[in-house]
C-alpha positions in Angstrom: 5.8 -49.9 -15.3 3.9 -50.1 -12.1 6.9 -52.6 -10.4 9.2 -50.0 -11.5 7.4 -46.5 -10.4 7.2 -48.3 -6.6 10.5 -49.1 -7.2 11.3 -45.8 -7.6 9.1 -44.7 -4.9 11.1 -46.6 -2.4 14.1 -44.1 -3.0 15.2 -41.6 -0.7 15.1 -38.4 -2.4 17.9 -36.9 -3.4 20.4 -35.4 -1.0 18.1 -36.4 1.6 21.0 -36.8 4.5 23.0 -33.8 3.0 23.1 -30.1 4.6 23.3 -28.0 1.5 21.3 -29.6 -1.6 21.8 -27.8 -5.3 19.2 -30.2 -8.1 19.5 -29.3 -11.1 20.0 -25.6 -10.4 19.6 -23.3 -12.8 20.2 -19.6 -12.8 19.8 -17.2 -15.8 20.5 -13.4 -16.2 18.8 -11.3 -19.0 21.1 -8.3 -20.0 20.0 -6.3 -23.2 18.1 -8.5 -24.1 20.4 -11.6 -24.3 20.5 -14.1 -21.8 23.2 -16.2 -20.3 22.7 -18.7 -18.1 25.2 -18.9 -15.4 24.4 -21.9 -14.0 23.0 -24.8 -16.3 21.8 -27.8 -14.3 24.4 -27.9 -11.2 24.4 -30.7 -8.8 25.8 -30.1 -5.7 25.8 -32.1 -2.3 27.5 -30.5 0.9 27.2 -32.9 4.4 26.8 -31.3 7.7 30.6 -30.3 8.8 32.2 -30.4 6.3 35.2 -28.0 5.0 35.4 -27.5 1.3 36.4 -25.3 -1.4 34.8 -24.2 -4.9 37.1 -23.5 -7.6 36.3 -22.6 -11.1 37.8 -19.9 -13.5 36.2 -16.0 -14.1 32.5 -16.7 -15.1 32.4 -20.1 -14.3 29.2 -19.4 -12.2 31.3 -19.9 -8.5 29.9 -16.8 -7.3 26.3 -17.2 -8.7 26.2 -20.3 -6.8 27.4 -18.7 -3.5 25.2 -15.7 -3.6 22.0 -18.2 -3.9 23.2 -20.6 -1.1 23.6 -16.9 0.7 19.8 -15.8 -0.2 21.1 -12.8 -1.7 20.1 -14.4 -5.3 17.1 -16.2 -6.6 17.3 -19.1 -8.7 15.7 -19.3 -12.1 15.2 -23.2 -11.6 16.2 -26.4 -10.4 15.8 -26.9 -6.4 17.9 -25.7 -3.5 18.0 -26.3 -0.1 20.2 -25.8 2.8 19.1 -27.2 6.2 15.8 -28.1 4.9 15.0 -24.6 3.6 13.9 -24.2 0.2 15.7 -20.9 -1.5 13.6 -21.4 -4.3 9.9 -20.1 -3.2 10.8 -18.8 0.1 9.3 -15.1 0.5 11.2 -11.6 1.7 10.6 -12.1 5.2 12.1 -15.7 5.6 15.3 -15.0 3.1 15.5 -12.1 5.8 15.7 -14.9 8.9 17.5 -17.3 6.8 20.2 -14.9 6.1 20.3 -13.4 9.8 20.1 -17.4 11.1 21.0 -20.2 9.1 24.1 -18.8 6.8 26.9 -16.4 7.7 29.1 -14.9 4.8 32.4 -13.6 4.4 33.2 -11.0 1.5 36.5 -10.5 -0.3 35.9 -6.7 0.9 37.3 -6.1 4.2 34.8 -3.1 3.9 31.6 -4.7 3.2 32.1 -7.2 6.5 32.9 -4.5 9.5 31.2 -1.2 10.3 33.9 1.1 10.2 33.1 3.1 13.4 32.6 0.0 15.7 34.5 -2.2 17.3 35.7 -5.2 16.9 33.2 -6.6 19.7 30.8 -4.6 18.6 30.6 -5.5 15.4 30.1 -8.8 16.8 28.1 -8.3 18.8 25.8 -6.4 16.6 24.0 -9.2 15.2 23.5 -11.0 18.2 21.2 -7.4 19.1 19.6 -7.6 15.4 18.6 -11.4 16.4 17.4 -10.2 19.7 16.5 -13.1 22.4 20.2 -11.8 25.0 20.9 -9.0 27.3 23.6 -7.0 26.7 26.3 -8.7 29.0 25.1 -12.4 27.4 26.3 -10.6 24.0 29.7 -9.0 25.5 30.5 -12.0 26.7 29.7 -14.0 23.7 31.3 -11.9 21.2 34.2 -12.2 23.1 34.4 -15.7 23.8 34.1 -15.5 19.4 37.4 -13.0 19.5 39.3 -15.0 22.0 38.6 -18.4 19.9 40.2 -16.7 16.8 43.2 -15.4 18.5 41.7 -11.6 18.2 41.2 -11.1 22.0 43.8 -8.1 21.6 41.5 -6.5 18.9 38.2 -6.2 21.1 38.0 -2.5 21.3 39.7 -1.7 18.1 37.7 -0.5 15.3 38.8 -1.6 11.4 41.3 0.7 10.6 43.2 -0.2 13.6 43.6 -3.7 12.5 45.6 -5.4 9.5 43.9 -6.8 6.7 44.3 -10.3 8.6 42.6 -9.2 11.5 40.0 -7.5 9.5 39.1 -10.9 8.1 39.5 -12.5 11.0 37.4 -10.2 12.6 34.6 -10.5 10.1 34.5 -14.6 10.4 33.3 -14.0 13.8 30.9 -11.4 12.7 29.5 -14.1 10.4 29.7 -16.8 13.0 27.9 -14.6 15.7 24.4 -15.9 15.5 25.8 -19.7 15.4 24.8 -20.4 11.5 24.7 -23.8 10.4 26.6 -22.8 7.1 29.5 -20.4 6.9 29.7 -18.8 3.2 33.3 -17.1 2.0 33.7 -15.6 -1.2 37.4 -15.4 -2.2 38.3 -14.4 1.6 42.1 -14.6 1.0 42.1 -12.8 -2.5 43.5 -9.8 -1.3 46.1 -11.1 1.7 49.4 -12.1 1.3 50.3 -15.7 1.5 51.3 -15.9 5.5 48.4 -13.2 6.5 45.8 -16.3 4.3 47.0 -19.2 6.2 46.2 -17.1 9.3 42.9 -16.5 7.9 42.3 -20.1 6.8 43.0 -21.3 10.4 40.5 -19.5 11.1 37.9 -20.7 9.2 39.6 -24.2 10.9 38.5 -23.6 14.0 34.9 -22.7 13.2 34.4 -25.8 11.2 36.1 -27.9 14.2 35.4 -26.5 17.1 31.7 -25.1 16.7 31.0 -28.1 13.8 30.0 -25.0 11.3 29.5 -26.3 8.0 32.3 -23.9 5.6 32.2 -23.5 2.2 35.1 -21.4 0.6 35.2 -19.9 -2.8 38.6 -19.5 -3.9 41.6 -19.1 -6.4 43.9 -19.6 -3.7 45.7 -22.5 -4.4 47.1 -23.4 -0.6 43.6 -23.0 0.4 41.8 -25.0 -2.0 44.8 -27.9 -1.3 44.0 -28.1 2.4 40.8 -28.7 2.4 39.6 -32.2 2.2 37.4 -31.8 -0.5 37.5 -29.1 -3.5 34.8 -28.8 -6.1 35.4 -27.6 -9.5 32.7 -25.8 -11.2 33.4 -25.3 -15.0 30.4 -23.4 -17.0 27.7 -23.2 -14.4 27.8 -27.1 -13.9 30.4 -29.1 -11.4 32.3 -30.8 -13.4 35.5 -32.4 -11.1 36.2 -33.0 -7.6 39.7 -33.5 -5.8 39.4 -35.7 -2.5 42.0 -35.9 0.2 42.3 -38.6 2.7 45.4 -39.2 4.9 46.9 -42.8 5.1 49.0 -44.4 7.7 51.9 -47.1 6.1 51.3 -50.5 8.2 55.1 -50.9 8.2 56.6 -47.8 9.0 53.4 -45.6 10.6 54.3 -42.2 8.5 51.6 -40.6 7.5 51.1 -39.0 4.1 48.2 -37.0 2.1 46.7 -39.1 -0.5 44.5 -36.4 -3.4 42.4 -38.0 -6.4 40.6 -36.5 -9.0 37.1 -37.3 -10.3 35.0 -36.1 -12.9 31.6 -35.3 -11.7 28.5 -37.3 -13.0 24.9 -35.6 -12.6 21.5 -36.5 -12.4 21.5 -36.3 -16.3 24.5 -38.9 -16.7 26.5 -36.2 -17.9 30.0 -35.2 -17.1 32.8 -33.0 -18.2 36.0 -34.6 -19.0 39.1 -32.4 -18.3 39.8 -30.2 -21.5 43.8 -31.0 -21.6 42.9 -34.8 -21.8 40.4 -33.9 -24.7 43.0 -31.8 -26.1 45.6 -34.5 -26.0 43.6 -37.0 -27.3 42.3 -35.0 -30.1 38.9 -35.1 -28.6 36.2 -33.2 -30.4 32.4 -33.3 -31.0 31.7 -36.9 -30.3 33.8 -39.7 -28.5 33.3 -43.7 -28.8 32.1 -45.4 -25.6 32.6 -49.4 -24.7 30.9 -50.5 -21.8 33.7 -53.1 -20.2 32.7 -55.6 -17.2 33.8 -53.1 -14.5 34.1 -49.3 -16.4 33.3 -47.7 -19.4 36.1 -46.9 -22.2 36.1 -43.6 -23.7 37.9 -43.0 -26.9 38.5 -40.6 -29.5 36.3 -40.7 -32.4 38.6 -41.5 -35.7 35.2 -42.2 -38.4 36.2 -38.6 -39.8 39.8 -39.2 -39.5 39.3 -42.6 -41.5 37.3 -41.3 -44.1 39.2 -38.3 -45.1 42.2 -41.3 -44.8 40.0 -42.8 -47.7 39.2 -40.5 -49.4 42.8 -39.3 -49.7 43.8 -43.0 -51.2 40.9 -43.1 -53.8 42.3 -39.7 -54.8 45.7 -40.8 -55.1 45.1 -44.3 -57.1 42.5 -42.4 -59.2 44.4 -41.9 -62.8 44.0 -38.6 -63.8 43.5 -39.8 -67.2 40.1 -41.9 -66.0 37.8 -38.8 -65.4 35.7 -38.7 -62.4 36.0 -40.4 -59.4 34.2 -43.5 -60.1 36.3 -44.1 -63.0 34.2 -42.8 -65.8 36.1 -42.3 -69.4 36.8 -38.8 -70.2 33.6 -37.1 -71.9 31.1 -40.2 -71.0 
């Protein structure tokens, strides 16, 4: 036991080279008196620079997750961490800096990212003044450098409602990007944009990730969006449960390139993982399942013990003579 505790020592913890760390996490809402946990026991690793996507249907716990990695929600357990900041314990005033600092966010609401009676650079430029540590012209110049990388130099003295919905977002990426976080949070940015005005959007978020080396992570239903990323996370009652990772390949004989996608169920900590309800469903897979550990995988089969007894107990009943009494044959009135 002693061998196998220093063994166990000797491990790096876990998600000890990632950016954004989720252990375990667990977050639970009481409402009336009933409680329902919206995430149970998520696992989650995001490395610095990345550009990914969450996906998961209404309730899935998607947003739960996004408004803790934003340190506008607590936790109820489990660990999290981004860039070596624990949102578990820390108090008012650091959430405060960690919001201001370390994590920009993007709402769906247009509204809720601009002030309506700035300017585009001044809404830019705002936080840069709530951060303090520039002069004035350091944060004109700045906020417009931020405009001019996302193709919104002609917006700089426009306020919202002078701008299109693409701009608006647009607009409010660089608002988000304006203190240089480490992690850029969006939460369904394209939800309410047509499918040309999203892609404009999208790029957006593109250039962040590779020109400044932010760190994006995009909540989404958005199809296109979550398909051009190189890594999209599915999270299916409050627990990740797939992942879809895209690499492009180069064919040795001709040199064309094509995008190569594959699926994988997630594992955590636990050992757990969700297997993809239409396969259960067309496998008739219920309850339990049969597992054979193979030299290099594990099978996974449907569990037929019910199906084989009722099979049995169906022939018993049918080469049971009705004459014979019960089931084990007895005469009639024994």
């Amino acid at each position: 036991m002693e061998r196998r505790a220093a063994s166990r020592g000797d491990r790096p913890a876990y998600g000890h080279d990632a950016l954004i760390v989720c252990d375990r996490l667990v977050r639970v809402f009481a409402t009336d008196g009933v409680e329902v946990q919206a995430l149970q026991g998520l696992d989650l690793l995001v490395a610095e620079g990345e550009l990914m996507a969450l996906v998961g249907a209404s309730g899935s716990g998607k947003s739960t997750l996004m408004n803790i990695l934003a340190g506008l929600d607590v936790p109820t357990a489990g660990a999290a961490r981004v860039d070596g900041r624990d949102l578990l314990t820390m108090g008012a005033r650091d959430r405060l800096a960690y919001r201001r600092d370390t994590v920009g966010f993007v709402w769906q609401q247009t509204a809720r990212n601009l002030l309506p009676y700035l300017t585009a650079l001044q809404n830019v430029a705002l936080p840069m003044r709530l951060a303090g540590g520039r002069r004035r012209a350091e944060r004109a110049r700045a906020a417009e450098e931020l405009l001019a990388m996302l193709s919104l130099g002609h917006c700089r003295d426009r306020r919202p409602h002078e701008m299109s919905g693409g701009e608006q977002q647009r607009a409010a990426i660089a608002v988000a990007l304006a203190n240089t976080p480490k992690v850029l949070l969006a939460d369904e940015p394209t939800g309410e944009l047509d499918s040309a005005t999203a892609e404009q959007v999208f790029a957006a978020f593109r250039t962040a990730n590779e020109e400044l080396g932010t760190t994006v992570v995009i909540v989404t239903h958005d199809r296109t969006v979550a398909d051009e990323v190189r890594r999209t996370v599915a999270i299916r009652d409050g627990r990740t449960a797939s992942e879809v990772l895209r690499r492009t390949e180069r064919d040795a004989a001709t040199g064309t390139e094509s995008l190569v996608s594959r699926e994988y169920a997630m594992l955590d900590r636990a050992g757990r993982l969700q297997l993809p309800t239409d396969h259960m469903t067309s496998l008739g897979m219920a309850h339990r399942v049969l597992l054979e550990l193979e030299s290099d995988h594990i099978g996974v089969w449907p569990d037929h013990t019910a199906d084989d007894a009722a099979r049995t107990r169906t022939t018993g009943e049918a080469d049971r003579d009705p004459q014979d009494g019960d089931a084990r044959g007895a005469a009639p009135g024994a």
